[in-house]
DSSP file (Angstrom, degrees, kcal/mol; ACC not computed):
  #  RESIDUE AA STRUCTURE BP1 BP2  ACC     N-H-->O    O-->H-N    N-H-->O    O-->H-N    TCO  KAPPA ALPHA  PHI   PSI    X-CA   Y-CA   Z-CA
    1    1 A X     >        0   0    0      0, 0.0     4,-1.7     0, 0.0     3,-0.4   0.000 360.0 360.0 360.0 -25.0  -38.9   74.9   17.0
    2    2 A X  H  >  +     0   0    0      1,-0.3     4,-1.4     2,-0.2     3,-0.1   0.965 360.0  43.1 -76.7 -62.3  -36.8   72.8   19.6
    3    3 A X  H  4 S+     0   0    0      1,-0.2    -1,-0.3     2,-0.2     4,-0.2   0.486 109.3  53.7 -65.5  -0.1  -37.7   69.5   17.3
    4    4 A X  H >> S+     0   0    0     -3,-0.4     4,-2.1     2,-0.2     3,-2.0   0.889 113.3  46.7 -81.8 -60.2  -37.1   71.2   13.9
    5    5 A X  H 3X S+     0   0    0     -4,-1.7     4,-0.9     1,-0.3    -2,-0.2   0.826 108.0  55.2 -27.9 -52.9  -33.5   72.2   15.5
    6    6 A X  H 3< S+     0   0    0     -4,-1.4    -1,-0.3     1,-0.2    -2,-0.2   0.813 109.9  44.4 -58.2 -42.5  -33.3   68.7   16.6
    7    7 A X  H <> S+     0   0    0     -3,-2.0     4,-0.6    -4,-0.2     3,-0.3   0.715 112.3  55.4 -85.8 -23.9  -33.8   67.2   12.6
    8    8 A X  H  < S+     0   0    0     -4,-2.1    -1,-0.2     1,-0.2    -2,-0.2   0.644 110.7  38.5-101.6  -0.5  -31.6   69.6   11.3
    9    9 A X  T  < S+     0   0    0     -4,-0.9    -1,-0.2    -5,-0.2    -2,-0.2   0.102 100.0  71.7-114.2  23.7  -28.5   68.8   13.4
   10   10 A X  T  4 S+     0   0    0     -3,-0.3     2,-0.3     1,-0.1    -2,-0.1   0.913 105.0  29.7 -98.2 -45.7  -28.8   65.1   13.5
   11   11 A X  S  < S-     0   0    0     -4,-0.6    60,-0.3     1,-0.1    -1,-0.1  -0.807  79.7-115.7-101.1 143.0  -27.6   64.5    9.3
   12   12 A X  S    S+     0   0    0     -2,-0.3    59,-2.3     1,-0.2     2,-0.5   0.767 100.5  27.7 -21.5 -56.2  -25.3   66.5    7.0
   13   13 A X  E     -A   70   0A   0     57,-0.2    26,-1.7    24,-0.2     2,-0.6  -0.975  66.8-176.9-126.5 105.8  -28.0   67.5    4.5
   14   14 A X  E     -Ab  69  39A   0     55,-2.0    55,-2.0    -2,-0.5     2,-0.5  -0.979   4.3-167.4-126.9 136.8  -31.3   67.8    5.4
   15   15 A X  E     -Ab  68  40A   0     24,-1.9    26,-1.3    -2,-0.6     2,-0.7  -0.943   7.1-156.1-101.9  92.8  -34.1   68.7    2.7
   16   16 A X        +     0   0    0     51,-1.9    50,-0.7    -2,-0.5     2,-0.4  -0.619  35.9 142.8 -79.4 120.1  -37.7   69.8    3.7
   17   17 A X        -     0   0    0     -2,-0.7    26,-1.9    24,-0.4    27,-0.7  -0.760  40.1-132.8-136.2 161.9  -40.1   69.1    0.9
   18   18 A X        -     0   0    0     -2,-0.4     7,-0.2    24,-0.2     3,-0.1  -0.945  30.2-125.6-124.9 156.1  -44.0   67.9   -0.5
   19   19 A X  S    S+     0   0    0     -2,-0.3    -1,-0.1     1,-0.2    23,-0.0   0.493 104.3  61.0-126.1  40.3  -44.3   65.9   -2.6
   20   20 A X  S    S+     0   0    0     -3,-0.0     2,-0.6     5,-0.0    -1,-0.2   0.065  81.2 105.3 -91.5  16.0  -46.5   67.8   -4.8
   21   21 A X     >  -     0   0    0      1,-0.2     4,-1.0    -3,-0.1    45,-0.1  -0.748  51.7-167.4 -75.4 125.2  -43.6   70.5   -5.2
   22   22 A X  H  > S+     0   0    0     -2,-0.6     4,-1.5     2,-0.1    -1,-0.2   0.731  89.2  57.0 -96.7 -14.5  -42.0   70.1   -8.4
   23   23 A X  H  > S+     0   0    0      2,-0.2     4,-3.0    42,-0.2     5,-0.2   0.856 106.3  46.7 -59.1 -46.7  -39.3   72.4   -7.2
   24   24 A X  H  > S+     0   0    0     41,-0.2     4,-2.5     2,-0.2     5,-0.3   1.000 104.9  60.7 -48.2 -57.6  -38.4   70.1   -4.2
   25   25 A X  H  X S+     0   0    0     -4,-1.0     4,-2.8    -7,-0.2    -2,-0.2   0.890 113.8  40.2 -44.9 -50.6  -38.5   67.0   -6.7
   26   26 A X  H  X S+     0   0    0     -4,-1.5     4,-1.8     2,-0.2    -1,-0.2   0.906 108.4  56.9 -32.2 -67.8  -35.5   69.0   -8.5
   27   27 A X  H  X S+     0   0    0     -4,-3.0     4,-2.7     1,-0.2    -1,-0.2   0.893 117.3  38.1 -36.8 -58.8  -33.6   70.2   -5.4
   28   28 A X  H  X S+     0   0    0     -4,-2.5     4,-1.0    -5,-0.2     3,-0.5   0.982 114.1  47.3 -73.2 -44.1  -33.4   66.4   -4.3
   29   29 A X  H >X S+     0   0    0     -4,-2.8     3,-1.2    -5,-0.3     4,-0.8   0.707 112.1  65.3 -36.3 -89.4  -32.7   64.7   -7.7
   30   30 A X  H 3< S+     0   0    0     -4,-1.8    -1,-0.2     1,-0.3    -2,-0.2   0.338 114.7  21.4  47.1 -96.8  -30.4   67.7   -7.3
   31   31 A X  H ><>S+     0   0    0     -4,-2.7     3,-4.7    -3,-0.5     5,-0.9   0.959 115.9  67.7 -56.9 -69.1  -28.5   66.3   -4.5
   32   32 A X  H X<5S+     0   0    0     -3,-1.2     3,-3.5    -4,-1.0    -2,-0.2   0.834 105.3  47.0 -41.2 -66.9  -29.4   62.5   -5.2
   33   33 A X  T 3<5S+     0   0    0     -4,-0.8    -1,-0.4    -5,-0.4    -2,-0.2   0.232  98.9  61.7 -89.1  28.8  -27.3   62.7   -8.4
   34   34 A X  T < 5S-     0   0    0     -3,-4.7    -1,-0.3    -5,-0.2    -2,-0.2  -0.096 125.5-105.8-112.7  31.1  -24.3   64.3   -7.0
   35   35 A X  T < 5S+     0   0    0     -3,-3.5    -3,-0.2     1,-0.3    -2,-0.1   0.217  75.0 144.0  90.0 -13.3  -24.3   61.2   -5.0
   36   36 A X      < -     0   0    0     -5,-0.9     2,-0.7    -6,-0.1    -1,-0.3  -0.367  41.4-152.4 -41.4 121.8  -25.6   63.1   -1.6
   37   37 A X        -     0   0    0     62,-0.2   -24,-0.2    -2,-0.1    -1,-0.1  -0.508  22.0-172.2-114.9  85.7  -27.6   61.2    0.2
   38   38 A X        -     0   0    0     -2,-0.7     2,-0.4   -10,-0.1   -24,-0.2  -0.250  32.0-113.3 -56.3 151.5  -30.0   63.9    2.3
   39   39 A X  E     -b   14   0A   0    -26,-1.7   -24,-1.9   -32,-0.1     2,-0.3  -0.722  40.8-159.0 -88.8 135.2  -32.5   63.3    4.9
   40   40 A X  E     -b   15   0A   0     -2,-0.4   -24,-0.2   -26,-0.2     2,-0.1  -0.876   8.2-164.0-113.2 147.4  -35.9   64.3    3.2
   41   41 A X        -     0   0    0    -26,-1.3     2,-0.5    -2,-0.3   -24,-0.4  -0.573   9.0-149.1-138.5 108.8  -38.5   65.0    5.0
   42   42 A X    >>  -     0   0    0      1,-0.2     4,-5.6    -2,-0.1     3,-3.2  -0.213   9.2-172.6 -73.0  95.1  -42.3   65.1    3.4
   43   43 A X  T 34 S+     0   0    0    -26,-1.9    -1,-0.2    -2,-0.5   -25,-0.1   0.574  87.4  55.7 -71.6   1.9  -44.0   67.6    5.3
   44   44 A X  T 34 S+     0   0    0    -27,-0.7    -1,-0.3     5,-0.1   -26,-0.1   0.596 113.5  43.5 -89.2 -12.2  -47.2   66.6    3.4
   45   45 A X  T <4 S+     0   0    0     -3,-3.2    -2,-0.2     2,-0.1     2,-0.1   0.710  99.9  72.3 -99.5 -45.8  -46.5   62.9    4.7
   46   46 A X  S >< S-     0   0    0     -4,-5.6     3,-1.3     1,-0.1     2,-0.2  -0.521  86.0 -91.3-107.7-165.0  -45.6   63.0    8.3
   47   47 A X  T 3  S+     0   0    0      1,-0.3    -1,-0.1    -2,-0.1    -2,-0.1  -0.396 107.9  11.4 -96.8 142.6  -47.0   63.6   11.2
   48   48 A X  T >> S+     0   0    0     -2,-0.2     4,-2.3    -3,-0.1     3,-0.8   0.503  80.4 139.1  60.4  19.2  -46.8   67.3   12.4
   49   49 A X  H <>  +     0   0    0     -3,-1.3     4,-3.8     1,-0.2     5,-0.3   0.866  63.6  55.9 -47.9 -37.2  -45.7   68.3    9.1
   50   50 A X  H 3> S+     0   0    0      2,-0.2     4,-0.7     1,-0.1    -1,-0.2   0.799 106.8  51.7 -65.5 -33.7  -47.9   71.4    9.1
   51   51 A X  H X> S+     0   0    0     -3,-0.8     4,-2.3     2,-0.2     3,-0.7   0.953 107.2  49.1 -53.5 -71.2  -46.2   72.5   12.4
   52   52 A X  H 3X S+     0   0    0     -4,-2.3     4,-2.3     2,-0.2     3,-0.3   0.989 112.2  60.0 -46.6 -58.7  -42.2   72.1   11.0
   53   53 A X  H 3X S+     0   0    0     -4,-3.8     4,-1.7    -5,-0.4    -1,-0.2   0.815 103.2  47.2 -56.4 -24.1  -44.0   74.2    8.1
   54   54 A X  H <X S+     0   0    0     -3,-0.7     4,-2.7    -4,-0.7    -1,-0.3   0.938 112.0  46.3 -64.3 -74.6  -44.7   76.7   10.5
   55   55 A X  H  < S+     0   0    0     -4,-2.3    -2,-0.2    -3,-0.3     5,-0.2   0.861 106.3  57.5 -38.3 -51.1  -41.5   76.9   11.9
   56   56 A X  H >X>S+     0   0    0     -4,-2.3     3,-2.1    -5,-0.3     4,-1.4   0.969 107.7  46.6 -49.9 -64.6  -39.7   77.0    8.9
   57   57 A X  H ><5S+     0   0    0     -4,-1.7     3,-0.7     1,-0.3     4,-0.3   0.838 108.1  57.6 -61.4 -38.7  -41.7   80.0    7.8
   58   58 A X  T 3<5S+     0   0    0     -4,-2.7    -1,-0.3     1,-0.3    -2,-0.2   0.368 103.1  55.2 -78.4  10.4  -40.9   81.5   11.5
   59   59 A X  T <45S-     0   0    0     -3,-2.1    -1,-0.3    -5,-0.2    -2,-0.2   0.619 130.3-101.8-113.9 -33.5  -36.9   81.1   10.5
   60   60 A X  T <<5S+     0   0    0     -4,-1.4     2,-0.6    -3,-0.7    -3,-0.3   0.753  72.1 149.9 113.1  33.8  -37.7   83.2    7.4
   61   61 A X      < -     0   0    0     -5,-0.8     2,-0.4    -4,-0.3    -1,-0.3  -0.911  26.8-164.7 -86.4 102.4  -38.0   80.6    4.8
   62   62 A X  S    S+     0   0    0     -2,-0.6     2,-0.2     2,-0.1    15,-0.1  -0.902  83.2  40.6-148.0 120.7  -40.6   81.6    1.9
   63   63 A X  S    S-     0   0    0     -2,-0.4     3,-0.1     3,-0.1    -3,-0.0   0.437  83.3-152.7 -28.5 156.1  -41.3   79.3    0.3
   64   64 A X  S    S+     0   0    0     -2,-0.2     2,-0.2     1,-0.2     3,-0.1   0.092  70.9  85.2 -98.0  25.9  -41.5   77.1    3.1
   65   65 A X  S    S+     0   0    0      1,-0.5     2,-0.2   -48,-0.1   -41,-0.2  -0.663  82.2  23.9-176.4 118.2  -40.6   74.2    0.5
   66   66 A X  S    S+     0   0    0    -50,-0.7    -1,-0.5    -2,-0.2    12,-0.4   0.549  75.7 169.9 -79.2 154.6  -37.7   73.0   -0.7
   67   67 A X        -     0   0    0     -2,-0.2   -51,-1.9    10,-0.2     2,-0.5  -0.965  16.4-160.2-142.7 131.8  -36.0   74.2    2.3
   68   68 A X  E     -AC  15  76A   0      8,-1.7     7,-2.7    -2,-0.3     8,-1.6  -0.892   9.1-172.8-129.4 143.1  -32.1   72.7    2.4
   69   69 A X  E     +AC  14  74A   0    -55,-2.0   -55,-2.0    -2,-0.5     2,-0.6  -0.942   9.2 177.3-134.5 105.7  -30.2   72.6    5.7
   70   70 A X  E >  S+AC  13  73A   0      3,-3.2     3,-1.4    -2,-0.5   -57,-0.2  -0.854  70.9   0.4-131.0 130.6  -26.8   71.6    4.8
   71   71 A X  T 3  S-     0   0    0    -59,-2.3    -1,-0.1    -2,-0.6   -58,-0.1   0.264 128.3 -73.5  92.1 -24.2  -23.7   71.4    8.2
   72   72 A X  T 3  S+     0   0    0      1,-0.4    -1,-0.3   -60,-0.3     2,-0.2   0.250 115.1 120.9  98.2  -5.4  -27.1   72.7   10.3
   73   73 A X  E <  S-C   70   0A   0     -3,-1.4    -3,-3.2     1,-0.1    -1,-0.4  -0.551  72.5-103.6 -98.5 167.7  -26.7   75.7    8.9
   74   74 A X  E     +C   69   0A   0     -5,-0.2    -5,-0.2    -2,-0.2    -1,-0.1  -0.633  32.2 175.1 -84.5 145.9  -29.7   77.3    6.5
   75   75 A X  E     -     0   0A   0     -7,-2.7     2,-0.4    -2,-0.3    -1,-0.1   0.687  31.7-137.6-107.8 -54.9  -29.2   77.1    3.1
   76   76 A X  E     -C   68   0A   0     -8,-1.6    -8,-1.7     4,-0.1   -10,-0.2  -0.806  34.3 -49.9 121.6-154.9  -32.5   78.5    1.9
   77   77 A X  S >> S-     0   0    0     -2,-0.4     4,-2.2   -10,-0.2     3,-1.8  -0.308  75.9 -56.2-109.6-155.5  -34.8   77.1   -1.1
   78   78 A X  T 34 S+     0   0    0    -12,-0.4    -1,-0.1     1,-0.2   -11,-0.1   0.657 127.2  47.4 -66.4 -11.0  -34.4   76.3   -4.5
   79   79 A X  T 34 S+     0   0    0      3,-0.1    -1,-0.2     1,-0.1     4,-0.2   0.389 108.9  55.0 -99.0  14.6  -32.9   79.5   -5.9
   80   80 A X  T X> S+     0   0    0     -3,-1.8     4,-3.2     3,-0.1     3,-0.8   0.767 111.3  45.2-105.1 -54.3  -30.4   79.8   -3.2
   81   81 A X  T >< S+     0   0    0     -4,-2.2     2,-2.0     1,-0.2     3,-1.5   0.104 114.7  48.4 -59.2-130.5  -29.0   75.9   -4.0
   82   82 A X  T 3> S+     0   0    0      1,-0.3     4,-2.1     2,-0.1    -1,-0.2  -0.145 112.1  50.4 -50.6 -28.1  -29.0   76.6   -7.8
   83   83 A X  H <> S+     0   0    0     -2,-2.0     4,-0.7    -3,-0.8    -1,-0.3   0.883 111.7  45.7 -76.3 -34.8  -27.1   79.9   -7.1
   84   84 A X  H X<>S+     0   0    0     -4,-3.2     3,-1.6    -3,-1.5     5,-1.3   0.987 115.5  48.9 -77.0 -60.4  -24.5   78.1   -4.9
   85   85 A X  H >45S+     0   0    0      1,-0.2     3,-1.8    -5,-0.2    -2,-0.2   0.918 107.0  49.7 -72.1 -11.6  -24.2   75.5   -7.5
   86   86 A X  H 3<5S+     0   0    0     -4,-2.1    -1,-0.2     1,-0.3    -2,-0.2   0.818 120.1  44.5 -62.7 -18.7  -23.7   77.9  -10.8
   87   87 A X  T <<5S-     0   0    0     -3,-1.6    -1,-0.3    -4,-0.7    -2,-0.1  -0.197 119.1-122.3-128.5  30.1  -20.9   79.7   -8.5
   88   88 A X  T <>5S+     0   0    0     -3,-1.8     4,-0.6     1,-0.2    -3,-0.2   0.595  80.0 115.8  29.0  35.3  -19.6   76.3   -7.4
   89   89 A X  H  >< +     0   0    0     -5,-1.3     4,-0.6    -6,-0.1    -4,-0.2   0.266  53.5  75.3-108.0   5.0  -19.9   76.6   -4.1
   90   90 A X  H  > S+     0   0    0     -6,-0.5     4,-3.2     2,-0.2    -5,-0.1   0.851 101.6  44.7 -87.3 -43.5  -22.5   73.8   -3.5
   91   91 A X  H  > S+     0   0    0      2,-0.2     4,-4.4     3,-0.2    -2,-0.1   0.962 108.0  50.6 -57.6 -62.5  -19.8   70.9   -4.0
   92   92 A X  H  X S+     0   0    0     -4,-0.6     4,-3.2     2,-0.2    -2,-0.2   0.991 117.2  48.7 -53.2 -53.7  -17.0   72.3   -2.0
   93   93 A X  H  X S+     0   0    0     -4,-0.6     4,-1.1     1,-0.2     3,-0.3   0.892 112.0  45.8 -29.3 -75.5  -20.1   72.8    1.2
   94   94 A X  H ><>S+     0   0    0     -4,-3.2     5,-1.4     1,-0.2     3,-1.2   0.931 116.6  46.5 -57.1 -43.8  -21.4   69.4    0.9
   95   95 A X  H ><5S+     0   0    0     -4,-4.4     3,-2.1     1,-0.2    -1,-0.2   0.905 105.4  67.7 -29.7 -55.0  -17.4   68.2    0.9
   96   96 A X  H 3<5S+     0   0    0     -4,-3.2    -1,-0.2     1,-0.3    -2,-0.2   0.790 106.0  28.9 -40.0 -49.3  -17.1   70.3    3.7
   97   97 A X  T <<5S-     0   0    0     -3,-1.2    -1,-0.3    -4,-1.1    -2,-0.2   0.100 114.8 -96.2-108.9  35.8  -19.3   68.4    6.3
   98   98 A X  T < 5S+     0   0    0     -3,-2.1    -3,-0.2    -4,-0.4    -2,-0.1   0.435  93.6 111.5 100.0  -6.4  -18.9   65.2    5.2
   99   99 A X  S   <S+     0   0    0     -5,-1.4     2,-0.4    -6,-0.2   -62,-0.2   0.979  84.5  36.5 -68.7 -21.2  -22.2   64.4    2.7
  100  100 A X        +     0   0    0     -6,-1.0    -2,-0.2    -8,-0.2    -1,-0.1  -0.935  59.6 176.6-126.7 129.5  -20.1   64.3   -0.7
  101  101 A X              0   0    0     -2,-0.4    -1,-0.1     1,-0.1   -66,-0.0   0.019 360.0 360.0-126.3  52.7  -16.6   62.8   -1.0
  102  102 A X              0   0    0    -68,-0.1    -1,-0.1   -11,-0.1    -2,-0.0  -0.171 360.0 360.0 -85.0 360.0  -15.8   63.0   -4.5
């Protein structure tokens, strides 16, 4: 738990994802094309991934992928970003901590 904590306050946006999720692929294009550039991290790729996955689920994230961390705070998965952007509130966030300045 201390080193998930650790990845999610070191960048502005941080995205946990596989990358056999086709919902993750959105969430970052997502991001990717409002010019955000997010820390991904493929919990199918690196090393202890299955552990962070673990954690994640122990914060209350289910799914445990996409999981978006945006400021350090939780964001949630993919129907929580799509709800914050339809209600415009995804842009003003990322402004907020620095990812998007547009």
């Amino acid at each position: 738990m201390e080193k998930l904590q650790k990845m999610i306050s070191e960048k502005p946006v941080v995205i946990f994802s596989k990358n056999s999720c086709c919902m993750s692929h959105s969430i970052k294009t997502l991001f990717v094309d409002f010019g955000v550039n997010p820390t991904i991290y493929e919990l199918d790729e690196i090393n202890r991934g299955k552990e962070i996955e673990h954690a994640l689920a122990q914060l209350g994230c289910s799914p445990t992928v996409p999981v978006v961390f945006i400021g350090g705070q939780l964001v949630g998965g993919a129907n929580q970003v799509m709800s914050l952007h339809l209600n415009r509130s995804l842009i003003p966030m990322l402004k907020s901590v620095g990812a998007l300045w547009v």
